[in-house]
DSSP file (Angstrom, degrees, kcal/mol; ACC not computed):
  #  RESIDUE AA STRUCTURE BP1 BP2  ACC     N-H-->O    O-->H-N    N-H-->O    O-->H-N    TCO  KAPPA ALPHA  PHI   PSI    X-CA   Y-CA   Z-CA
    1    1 A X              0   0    0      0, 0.0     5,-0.1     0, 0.0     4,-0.0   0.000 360.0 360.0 360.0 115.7   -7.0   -9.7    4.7
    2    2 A X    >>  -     0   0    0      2,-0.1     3,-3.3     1,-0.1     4,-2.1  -0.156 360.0 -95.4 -61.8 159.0   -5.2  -12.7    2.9
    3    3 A X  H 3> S+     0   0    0      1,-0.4     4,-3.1     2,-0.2     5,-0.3   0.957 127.6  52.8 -38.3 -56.5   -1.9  -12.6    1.2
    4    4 A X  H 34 S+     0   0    0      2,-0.2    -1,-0.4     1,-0.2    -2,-0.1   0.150 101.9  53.8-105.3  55.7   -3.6  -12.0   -1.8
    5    5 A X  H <4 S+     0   0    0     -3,-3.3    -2,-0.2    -4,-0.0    -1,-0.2   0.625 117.1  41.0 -56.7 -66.5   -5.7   -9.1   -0.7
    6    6 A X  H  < S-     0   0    0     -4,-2.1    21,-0.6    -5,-0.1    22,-0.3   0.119 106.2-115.1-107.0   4.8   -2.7   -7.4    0.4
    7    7 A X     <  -     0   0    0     -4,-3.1     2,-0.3    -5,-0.2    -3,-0.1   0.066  60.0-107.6 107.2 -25.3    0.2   -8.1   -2.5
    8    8 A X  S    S-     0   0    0     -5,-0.3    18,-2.2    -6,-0.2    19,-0.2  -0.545  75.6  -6.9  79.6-145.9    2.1  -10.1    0.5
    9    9 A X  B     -A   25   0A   0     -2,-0.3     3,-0.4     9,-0.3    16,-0.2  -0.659  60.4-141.6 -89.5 154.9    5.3   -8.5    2.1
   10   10 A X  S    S+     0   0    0     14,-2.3    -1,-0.1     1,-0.3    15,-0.1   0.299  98.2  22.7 -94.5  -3.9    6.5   -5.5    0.4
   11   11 A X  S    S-     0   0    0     13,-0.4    -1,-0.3    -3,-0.1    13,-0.1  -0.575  88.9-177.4-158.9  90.3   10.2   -6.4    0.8
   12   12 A X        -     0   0    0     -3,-0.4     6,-0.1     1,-0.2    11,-0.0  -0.494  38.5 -61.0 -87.5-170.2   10.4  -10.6    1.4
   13   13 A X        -     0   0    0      4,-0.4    -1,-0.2     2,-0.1     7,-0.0   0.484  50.4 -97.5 -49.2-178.3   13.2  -12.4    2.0
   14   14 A X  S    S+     0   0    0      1,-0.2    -2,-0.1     2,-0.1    -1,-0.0   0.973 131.5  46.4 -71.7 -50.9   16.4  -12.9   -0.2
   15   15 A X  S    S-     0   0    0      1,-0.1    -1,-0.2     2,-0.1     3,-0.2   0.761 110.0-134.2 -50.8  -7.4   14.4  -16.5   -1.4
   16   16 A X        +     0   0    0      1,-0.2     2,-0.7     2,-0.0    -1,-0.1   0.989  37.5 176.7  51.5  46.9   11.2  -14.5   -1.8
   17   17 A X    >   -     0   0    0      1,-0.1     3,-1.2     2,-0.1    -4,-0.4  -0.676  24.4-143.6-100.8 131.2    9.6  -16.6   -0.3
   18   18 A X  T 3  S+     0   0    0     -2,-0.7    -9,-0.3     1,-0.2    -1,-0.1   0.311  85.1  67.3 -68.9   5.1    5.7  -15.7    0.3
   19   19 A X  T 3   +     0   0    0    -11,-0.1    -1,-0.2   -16,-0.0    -2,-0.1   0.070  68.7 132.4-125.2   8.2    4.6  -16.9    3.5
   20   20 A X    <   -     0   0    0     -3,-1.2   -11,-0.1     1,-0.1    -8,-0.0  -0.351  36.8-166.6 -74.1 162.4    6.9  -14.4    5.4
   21   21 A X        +     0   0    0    -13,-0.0    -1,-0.1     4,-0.0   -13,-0.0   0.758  50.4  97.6 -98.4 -23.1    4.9  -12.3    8.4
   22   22 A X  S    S-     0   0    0      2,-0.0     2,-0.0   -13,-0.0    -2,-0.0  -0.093  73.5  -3.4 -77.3 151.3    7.1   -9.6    9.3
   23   23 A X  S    S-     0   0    0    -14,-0.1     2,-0.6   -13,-0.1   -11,-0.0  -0.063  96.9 -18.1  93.8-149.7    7.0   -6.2    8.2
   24   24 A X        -     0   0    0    -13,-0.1   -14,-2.3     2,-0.0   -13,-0.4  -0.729  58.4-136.1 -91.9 125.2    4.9   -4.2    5.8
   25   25 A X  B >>  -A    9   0A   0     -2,-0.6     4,-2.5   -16,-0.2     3,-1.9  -0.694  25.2-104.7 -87.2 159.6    2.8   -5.7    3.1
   26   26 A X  H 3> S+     0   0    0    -18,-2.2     4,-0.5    -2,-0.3   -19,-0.2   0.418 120.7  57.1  -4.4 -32.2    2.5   -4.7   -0.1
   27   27 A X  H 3> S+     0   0    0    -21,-0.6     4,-0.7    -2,-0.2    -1,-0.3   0.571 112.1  48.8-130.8 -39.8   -0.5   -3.2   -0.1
   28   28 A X  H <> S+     0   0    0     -3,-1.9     4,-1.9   -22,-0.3     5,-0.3   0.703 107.8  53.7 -56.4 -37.1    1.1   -0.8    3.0
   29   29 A X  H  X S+     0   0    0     -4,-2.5     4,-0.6     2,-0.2    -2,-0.2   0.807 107.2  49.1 -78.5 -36.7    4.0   -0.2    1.1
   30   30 A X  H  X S+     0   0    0     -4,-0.5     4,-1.8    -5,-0.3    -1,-0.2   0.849 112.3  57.3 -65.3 -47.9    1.5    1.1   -2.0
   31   31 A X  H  X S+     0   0    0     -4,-0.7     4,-1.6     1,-0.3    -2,-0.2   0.986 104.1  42.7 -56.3 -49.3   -0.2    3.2    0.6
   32   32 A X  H >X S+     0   0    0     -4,-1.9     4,-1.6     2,-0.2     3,-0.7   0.962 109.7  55.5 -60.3 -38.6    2.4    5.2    2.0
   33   33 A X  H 3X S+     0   0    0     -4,-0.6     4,-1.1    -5,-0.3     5,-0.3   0.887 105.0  50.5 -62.7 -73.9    3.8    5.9   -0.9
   34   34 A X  H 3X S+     0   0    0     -4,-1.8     4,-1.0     2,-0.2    -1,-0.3   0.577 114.9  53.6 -22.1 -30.3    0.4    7.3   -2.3
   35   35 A X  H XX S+     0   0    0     -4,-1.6     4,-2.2    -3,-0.7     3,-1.2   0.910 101.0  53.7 -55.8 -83.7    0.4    9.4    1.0
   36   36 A X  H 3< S+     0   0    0     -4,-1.6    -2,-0.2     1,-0.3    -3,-0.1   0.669 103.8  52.0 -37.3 -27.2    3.4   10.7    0.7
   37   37 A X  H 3< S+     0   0    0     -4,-1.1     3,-0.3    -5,-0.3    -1,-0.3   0.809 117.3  47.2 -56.1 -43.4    2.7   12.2   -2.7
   38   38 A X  H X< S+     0   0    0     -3,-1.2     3,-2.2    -4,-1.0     6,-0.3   0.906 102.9  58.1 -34.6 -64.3   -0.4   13.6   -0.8
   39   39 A X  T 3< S+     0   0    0     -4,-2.2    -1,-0.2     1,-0.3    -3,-0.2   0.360  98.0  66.9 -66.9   2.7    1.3   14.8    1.9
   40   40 A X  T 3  S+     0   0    0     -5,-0.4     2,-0.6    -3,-0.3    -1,-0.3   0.448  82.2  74.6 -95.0  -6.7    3.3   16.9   -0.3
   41   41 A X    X   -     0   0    0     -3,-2.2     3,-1.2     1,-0.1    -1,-0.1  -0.989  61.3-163.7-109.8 136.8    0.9   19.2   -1.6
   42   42 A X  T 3  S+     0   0    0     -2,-0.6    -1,-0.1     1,-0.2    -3,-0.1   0.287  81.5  71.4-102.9  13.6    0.2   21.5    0.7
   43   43 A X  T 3  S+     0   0    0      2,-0.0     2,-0.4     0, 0.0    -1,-0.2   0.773  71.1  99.8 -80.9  -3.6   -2.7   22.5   -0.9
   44   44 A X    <   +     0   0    0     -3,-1.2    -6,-0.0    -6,-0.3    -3,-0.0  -0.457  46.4 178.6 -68.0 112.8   -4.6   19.3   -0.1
   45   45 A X        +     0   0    0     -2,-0.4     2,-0.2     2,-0.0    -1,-0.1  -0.158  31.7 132.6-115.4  58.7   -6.9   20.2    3.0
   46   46 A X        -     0   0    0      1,-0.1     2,-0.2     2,-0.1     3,-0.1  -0.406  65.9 -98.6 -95.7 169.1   -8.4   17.0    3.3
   47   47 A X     >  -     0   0    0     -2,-0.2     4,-2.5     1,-0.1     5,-0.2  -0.678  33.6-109.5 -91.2 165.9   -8.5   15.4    7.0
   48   48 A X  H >> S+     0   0    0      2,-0.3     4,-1.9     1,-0.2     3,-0.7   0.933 118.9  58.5 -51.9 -64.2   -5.8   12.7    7.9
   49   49 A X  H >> S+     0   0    0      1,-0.4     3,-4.1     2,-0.2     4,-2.5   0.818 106.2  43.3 -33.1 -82.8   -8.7   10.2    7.8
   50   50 A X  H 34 S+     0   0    0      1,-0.3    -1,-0.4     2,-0.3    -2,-0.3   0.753 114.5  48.2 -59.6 -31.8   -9.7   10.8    4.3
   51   51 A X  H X< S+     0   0    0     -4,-2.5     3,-0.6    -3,-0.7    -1,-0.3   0.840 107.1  57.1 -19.9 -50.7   -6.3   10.9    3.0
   52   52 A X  H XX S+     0   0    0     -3,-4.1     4,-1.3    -4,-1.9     3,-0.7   0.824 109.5  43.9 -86.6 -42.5   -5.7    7.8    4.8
   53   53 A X  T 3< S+     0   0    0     -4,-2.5    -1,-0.3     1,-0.2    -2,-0.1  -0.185 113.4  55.9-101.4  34.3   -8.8    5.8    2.9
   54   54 A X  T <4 S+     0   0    0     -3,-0.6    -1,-0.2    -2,-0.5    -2,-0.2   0.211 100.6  55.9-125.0 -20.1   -7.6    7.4   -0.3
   55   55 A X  T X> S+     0   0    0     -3,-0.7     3,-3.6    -4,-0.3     4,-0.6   0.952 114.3  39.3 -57.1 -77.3   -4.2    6.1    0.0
   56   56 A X  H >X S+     0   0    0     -4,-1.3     4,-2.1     1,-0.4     3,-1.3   0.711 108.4  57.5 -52.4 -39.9   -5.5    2.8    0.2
   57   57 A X  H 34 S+     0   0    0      1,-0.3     4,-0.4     2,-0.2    -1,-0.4   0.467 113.0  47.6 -70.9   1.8   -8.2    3.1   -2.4
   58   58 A X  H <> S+     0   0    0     -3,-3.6     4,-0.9    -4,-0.2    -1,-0.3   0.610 110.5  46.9-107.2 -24.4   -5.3    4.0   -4.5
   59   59 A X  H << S+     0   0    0     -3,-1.3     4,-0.5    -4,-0.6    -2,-0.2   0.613 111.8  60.2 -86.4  -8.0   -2.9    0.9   -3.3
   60   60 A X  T >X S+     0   0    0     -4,-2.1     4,-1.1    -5,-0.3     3,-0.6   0.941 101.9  46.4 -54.7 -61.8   -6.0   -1.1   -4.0
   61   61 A X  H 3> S+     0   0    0     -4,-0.4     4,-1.5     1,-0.3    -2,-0.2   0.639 107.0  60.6 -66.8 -22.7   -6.2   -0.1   -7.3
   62   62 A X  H 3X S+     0   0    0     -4,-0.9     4,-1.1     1,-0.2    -1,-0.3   0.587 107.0  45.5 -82.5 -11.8   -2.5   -0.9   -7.9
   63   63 A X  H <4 S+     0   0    0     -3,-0.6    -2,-0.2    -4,-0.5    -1,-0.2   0.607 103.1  57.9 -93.0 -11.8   -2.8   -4.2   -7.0
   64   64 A X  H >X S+     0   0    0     -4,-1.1     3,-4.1     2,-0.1     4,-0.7   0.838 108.3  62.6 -53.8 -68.8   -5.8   -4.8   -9.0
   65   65 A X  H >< S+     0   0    0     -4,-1.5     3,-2.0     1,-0.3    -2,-0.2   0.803  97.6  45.3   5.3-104.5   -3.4   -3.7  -11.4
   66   66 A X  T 3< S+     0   0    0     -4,-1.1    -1,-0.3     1,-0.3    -2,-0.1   0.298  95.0  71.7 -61.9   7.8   -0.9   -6.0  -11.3
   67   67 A X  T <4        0   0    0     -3,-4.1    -1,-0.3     1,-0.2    -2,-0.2   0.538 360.0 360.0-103.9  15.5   -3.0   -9.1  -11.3
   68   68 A X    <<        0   0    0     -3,-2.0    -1,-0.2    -4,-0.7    -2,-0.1   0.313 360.0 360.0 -84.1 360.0   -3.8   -8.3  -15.1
């Protein structure tokens, strides 16, 4: 997945500079969070899996988002 797939890193350097590798991208950073909102009702009995591909399809969509 290219940089701009995936938002680029979710926390770059102090220059902001895009080309860093390290760490989480963007597009991770979207996910978890969207998990963690999941993982917080505990009435959701969905399996990890499908959670986990509903995070993303939701950090997907926030990064569709932002290129508007």
């Amino acid at each position: 997945m290219s940089d701009k797939d995936n938002g680029g890193p979710a926390f770059p350097d102090a220059e902001g500079q895009a080309d860093y590798t390290g760490g989480m991208t963007l597009r991770d950073y979207f996910a978890a969070k969207a998990m963690q909102g999941a993982m917080a009702n505990p009435e959701v009995k969905e399996t990890a899996g499908a959670r986990s591909e509903w995070a993303y399809e939701i950090a997907d969509a926030m990064l569709k988002e932002r290129e508007k």
